[in-house]
N, C-alpha and C positions, 0 to 999 in steps of 0.2 A: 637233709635239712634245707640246705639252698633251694632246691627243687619247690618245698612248699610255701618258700617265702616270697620268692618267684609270682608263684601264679594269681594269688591275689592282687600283685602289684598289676600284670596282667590286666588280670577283672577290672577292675578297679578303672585302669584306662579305657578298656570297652564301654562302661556306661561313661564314663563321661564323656565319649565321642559319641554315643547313642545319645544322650542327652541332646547336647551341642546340636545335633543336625535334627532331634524332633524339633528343638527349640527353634531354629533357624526357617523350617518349613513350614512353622505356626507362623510365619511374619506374614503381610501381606506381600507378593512380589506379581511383578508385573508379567504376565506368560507372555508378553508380545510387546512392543514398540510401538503400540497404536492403540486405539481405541476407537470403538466398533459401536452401532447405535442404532435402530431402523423403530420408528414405532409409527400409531396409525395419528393424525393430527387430530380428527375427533373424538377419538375416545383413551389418546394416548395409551393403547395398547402396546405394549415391547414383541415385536415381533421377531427381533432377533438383539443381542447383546456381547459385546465382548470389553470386560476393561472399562465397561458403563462406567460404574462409580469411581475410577480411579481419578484421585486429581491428577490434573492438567494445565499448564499452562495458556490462559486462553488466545493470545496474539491477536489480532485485529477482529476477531468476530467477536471482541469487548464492545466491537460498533455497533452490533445489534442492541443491547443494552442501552447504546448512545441515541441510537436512534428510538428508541421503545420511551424511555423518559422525556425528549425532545417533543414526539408525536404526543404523547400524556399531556404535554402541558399544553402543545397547539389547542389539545383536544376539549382542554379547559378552560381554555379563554386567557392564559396566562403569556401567550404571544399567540400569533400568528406569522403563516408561511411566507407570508408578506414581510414580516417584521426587518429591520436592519441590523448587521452585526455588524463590528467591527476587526479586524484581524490585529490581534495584540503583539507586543513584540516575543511573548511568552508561543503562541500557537507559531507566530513567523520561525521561529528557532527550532521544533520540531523537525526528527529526523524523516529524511525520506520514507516510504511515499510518500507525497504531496504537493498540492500546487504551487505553490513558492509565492505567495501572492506576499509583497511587502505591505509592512506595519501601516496602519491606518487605511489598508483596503477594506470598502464594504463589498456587501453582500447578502444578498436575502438568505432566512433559514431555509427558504426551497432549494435554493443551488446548493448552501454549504451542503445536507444531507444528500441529493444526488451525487455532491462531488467524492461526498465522504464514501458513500453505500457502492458507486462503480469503480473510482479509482482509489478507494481506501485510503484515502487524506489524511495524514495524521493530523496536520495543519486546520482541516474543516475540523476533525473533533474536537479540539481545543476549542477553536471558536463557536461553535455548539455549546461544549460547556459552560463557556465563562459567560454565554449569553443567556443562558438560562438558568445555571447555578451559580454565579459571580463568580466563581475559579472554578480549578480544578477540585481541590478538594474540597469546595460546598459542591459540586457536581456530585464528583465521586460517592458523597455520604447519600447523595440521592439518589446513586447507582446501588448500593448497597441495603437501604431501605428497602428498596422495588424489589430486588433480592431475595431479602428474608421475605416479604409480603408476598411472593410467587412460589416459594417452597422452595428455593433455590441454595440449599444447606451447604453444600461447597462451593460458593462463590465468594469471593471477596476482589473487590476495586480497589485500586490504589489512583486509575488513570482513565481517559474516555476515551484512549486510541486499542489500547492494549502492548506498546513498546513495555519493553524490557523492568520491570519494576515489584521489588521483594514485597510478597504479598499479596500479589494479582493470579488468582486463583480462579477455578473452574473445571466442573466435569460434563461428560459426554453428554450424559443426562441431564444436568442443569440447563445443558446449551436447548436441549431437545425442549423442556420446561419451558425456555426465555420464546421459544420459535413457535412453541405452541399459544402463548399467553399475543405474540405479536397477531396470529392471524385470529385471534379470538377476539381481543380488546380492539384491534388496530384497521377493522376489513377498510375503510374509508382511504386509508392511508399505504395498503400495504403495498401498492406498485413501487414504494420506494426500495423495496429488495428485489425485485427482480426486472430493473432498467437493464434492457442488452450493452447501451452505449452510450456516452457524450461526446461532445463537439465544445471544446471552449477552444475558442478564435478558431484556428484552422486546425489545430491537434484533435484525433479521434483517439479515446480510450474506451479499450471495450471490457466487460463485466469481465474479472478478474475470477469469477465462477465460470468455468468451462463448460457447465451443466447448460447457460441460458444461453439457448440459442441453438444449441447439438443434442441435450436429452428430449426425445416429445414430452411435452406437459412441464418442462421445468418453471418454477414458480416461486423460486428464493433459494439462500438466504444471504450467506455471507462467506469468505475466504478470511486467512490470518495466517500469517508466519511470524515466528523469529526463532534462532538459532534453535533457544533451548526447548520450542515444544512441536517442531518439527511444521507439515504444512498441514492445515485446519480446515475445516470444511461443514457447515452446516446448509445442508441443500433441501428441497423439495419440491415436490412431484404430484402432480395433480393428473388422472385416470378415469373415465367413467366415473367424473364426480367424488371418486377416492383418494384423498389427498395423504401421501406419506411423509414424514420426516428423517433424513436421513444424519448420522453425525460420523467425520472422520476424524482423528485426532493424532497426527503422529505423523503422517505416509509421506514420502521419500521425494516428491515435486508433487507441482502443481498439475500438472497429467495425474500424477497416479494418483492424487486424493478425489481427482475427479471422476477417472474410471471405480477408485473404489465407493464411490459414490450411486457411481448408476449403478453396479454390481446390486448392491444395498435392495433400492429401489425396484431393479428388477426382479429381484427376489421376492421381496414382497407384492409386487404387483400379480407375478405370476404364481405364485403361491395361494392365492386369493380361494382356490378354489379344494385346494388341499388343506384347510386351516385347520382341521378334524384333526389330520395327523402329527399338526405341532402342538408338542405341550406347552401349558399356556408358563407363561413368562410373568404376567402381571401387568400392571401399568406403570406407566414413565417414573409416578410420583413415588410407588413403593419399592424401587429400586433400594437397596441396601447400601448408603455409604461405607468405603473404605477408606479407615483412616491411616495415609500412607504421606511420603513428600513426593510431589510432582517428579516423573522423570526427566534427568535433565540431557536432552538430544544434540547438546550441541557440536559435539565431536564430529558425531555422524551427519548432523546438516551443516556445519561449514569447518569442518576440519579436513587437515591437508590434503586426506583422500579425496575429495571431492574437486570436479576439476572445474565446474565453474562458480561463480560467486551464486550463492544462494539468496533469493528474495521472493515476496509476494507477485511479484513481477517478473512469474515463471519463464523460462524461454516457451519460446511458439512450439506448440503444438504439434507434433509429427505428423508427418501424413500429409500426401498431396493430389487434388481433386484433380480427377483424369479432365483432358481437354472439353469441353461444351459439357461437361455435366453439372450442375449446380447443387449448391448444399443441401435446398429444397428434393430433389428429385434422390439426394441419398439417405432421404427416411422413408421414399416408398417401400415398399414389399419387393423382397425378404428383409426383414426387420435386421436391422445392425450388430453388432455383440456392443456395450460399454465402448470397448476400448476403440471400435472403430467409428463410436460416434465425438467420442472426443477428440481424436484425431482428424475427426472431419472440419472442414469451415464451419465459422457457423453460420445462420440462415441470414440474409441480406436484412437489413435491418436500418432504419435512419436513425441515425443516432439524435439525442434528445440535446436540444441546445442549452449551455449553461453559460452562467456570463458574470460579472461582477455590478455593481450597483444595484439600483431598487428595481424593482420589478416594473416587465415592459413587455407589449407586446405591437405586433402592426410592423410599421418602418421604425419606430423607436428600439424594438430589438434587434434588428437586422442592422441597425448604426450601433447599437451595445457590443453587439457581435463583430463588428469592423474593427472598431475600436480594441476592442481584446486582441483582435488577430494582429493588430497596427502592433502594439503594444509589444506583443508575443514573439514577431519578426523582428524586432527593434532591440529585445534582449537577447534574442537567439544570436544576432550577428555580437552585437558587444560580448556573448561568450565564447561567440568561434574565434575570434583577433586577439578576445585575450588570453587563448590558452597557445599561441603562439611563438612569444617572442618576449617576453614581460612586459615595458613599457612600451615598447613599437605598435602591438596591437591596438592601443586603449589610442591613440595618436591616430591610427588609422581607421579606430572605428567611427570616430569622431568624424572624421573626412568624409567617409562613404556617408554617415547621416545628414553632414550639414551638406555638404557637397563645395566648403572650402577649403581650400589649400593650404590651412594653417597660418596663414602669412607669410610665409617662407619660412617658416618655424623648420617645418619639416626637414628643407633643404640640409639644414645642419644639423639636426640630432639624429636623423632618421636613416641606417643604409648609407653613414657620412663614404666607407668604401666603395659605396658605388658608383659608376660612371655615369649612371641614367639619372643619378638624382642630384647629380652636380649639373649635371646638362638641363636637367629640368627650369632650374630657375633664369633662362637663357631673359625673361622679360620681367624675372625680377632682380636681373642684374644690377639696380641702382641701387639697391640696398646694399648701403655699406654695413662697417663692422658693430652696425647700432645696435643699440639695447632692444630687447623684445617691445617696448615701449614704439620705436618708430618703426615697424616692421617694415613699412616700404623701402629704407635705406639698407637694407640686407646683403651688401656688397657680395662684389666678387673676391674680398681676402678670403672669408668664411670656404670660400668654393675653391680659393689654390690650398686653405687648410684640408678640406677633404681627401683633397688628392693625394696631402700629403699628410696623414692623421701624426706622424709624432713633430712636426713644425713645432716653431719658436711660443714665443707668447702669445699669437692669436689666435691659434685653438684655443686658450683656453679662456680665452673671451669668450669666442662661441660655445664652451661649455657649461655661459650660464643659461643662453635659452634652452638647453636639454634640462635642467634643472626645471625651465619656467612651464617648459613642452610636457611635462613628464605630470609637474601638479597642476598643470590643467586642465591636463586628460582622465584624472582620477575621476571628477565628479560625474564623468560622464560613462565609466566602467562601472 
């Protein structure tokens, strides 16, 4: 009797573990940590797919979006490239990338968008937006609009840079869609995705796509990382007048979304002639959404395994050009593989000047251009001094700018243990134990106090000019 009451009990657990694991492999799951996309740009053909329809978090290639609604309105008459924006304190506060440019900088919509589309500005898309849709969220609704009007079903905006935010949504194919719609509506305008380089003041930033410049025919689009949706890549490639779209969405650095990019590419180009033997796929727009939640990569792009910090701002490129050969001369024949044209330099290139204020050209931008570089040296040292020493840098950097010696300010707050800075004020020895008020009377007590820092009461006289030294030198840090 035990025996037959047994085995139903049995059974009974067998389907429901049979149940359990059909029901489990009916879910949508992701076979891979990336997403895969190759189609043709004129007739958006899918020429190869993986993980298309899966949502994704899209990271900075929400810029293309930024810039596809921006160029819309130029296109309209609703500004122009000329037009002036202002840098809010809302775009200034934006997390890195980006220029750093402080609150109430202008700036034409030409520069913001190159600065946005090479160096992935978080800062320029903000100011993009708010100059064309009064905020962020009038922007956003007009990123979103463009959206559904482009057939672009899993997409949704929250932001114009694409940082970190519940909601901000996109797949492989959507991106392919938005890339298609840019060279379609956009031909006037589309050198804005594929600038190799800038030049603001003396800093050179190069396309953040490793494609421009190292793939032949590379011709856009955009790069994007953050944590959770690994590194991003919408690229493309132009051939004997055939132009490809490629989409990466997940892959492990900024190298490898590039290799797996021209991989894409290459395939498709060379496949050109075998299409007979591919079954057909469909086009971009009948892809099948999967309705899934985005996977979230942030473990594996900056979790503990990982040994360096992760950003869009991949480290350099492997790979180093043998003596007298130039980057030019390593796309002659025999043709590259991907991975060693990435790793290549890429081709010499002048980088396109950008600058702040209204638009200029002649010696008016060559002074635009001085003046950003003045500017750019000017903060760079005030942040080498002051990561220093606390308030000693900010005192010193004041110095090296003005090229005065503080009034002997210096002498007593600054290094008061050193011998060199007691000595130093050997000609501004009349300076008695006065108040930072007559600085010329800066005596010699202040300087037998140095020597001797725990002395009587007149160190602590001279503890009020380190007090006067210290907020003085704020406004200039």
């Amino acid at each position: 009797m035990p025996f037959f009451t047994a085995q139903p009990r049995r059974s009974s657990l067998f389907w429901i573990l049979l149940a359990t694991l059909l029901g489990l492999t009916a879910l949508p799951r992701l076979a891979s940590a990336e997403a895969l996309l190759l189609i043709e740009a004129d007739t958006g053909k899918v020429l190869q797919a993986e993980n298309a329809t899966y949502p994704w978090y899209p990271a900075s290639v929400t810029k293309i979006m930024t810039a596809y609604v921006t160029l819309k309105a130029v296109k309209e008459g609703r500004l122009t490239l000329d037009s002036l924006l202002t840098v809010s304190p809302v775009a200034a506060s934006q997390s890195p990338s980006k220029m750093g440019f402080r609150p109430g900088t202008q700036l034409t919509v030409d520069n913001a968008l190159k600065m946005m589309m090479v160096k992935s500005a978080n800062d320029m898309a903000v100011v993009l937006a708010e100059g064309v849709g009064g905020s962020i969220d009038g922007f956003s609704e007009m990123m979103n609009a463009t959206a559904q009007r482009l057939g672009m079903t899993q997409t949704h905006y929250v932001n114009p840079n694409g940082l970190p935010a519940d909601g901000q949504v996109t797949s492989a194919r959507d991106l392919a869609i938005l890339a298609r719609a840019v060279i379609r509506d956009l031909p006037e305008y589309e050198y804005f995705v594929h600038i190799p380089a800038i030049r603001f003041g003396k800093r050179v930033t190069y396309n953040f796509n490793k494609l421009i410049g190292r793939y032949p025919g590379a011709d856009g689009f955009k790069t994007g990382f953050i944590c959770a949706s690994g590194y991003n890549l919408v690229a493309s490639a132009t051939r004997n007048g055939r132009r490809l779209i490629a989409v990466v969405l997940g892959a492990n650095s900024g190298q490898d979304r590039a290799v797996k990019a021209a991989q894409l590419l290459e395939r498709g180009f060379s496949a050109n002639t075998l299409a007979w033997l591919t079954p057909s796929l469909g086009t971009v727009d009948n892809l099948a959404p999967i309705d899934a939640t985005p996977p979230n990569l942030r473990d594996e792009m900056c979790g503990p395994k990982r040994k360096r910090p992760a950003s869009d701002e991949d480290e350099q490129v492997a790979g180093v050009i043998a003596a007298g050969e130039t980057a030019l001369s390593m796309f002659s024949p025999p043709a590259l593989r991907p991975v060693d044209m990435i790793a290549a330099a890429p081709a010499p290139t002048e980088p396109i000047q950008v600058y702040t204020g209204p638009t200029r050209t002649g010696a008016a931008l060559i002074a635009a251009a001085a003046q950003d570089a003045d500017q750019q040296a000017a903060e760079g040292k005030k942040k080498k001094t002051a990561k220093k020493k606390g308030a000693k840098p900010a005192a010193e950097s004041k110095e090296a700018a003005t090229g005065e010696k503080s009034n002997g300010r210096t002498s007593v707050t600054i290094d008061t243990t050193k011998p060199k800075d007691t000595a130093k004020p050997k000609s501004a020895a009349k300076p008695a134990a006065a108040k930072p008020a007559a600085p010329k009377h800066a005596s010699t007590k202040p300087e037998a106090g140095a020597d001797k820092p725990a002395a009587k009461p007149k160190p602590k006289a001279a503890a009020k000019p380190a007090a006067n030294a210290t907020s003085e030198a704020k406004p200039g840090t």
